[in-house]
C-alpha positions in Angstrom: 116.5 110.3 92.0 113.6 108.9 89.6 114.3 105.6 91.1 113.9 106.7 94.4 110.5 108.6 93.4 109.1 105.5 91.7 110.2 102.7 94.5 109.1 105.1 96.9 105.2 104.9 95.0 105.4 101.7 94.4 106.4 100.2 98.0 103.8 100.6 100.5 106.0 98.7 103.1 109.2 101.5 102.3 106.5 104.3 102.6 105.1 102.3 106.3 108.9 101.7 107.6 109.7 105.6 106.8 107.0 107.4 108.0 106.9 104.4 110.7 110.3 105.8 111.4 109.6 109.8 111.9 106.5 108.6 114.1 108.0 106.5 115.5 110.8 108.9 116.7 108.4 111.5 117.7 106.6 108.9 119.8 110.2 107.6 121.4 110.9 110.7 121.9 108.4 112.0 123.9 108.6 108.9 125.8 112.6 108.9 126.6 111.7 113.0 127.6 108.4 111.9 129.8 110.6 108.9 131.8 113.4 111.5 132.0 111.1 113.7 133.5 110.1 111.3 136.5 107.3 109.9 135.2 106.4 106.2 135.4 106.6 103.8 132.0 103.1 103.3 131.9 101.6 106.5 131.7 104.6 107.8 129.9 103.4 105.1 127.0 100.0 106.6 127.2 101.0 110.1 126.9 103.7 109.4 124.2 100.9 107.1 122.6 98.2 109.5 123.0 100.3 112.7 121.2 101.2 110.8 118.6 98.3 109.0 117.1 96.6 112.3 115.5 100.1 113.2 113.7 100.4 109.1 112.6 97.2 109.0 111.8 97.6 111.5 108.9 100.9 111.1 107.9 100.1 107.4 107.8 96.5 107.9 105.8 98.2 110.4 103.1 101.7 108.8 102.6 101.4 104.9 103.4 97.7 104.0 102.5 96.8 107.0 100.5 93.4 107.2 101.9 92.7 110.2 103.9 89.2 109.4 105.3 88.4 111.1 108.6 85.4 108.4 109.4 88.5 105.3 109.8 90.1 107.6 112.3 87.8 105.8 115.1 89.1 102.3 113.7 93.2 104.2 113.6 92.6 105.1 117.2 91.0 101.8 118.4 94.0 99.6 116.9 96.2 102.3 119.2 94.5 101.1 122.5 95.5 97.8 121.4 98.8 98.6 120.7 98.9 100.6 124.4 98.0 97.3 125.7 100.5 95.3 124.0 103.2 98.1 124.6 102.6 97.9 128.1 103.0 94.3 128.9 105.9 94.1 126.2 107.4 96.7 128.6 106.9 95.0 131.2 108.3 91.5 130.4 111.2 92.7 129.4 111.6 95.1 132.7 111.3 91.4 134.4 114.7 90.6 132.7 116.4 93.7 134.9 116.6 96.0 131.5 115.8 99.7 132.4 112.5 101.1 131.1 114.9 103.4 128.2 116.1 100.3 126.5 112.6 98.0 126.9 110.7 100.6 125.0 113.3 100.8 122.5 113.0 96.8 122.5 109.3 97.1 122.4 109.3 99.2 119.1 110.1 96.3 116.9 106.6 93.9 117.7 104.5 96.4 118.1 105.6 98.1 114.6 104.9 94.8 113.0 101.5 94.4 114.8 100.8 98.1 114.3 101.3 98.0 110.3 98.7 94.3 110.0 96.1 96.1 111.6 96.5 99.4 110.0 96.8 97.6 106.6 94.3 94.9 107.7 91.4 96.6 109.5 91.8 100.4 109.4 92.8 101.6 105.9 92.1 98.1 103.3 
């Protein structure tokens, strides 16, 4: 259990992929229950996007950065519009392929977590 304590300090990529993970289920989530619901992939993106990026935003400042400064949160939510964007037409490249929308945003997860972690680690929180 000590080992787990100490890689889990030590490894801000482990501490990014597992909180990544719970956010990114919530976010998922709410977007499988929004497209289930009737709603159209894009604004079901934006909502998901949108209800998530206050909860990321501080689980990702306290336990992946360790910086919990309220002033970056314009930078955190900026880097969000551009992951919308990217989202979006990611979706929508793969929809061009005949995959349904459940499966592209599940697709879509994997670049946009990678893009999502430079920026946060790049421009919002170094």
């Amino acid at each position: 259990m000590h080992h787990l304590y100490i890689l889990w300090q030590n490894n801000q990529v482990l501490r990014f992929i597992l909180v990544g993970g719970l956010n990114t289920a919530f976010g998922y989530g709410l977007y499988v229950f929004l497209i289930w619901s009737g709603m159209h992939y894009a604004p079901a993106v934006f909502f998901s996007t949108v209800a998530g990026v206050l909860f990321n935003y501080f689980t990702s400042s306290n336990l992946v950065f360790r910086k919990n400064r309220c002033f970056r949160l314009h930078r955190f939510i900026l880097t969000y519009v551009f992951v919308y964007l990217i989202n979006i037409v990611t979706i929508k490249i793969i929809l061009c392929f005949g995959i349904n929308a459940y499966i592209a945003g599940f697709i879509a997860i994997f670049p946009v977590t990678l893009i999502t972690f430079y920026l946060q680690k790049k421009w919002v929180f170094q």
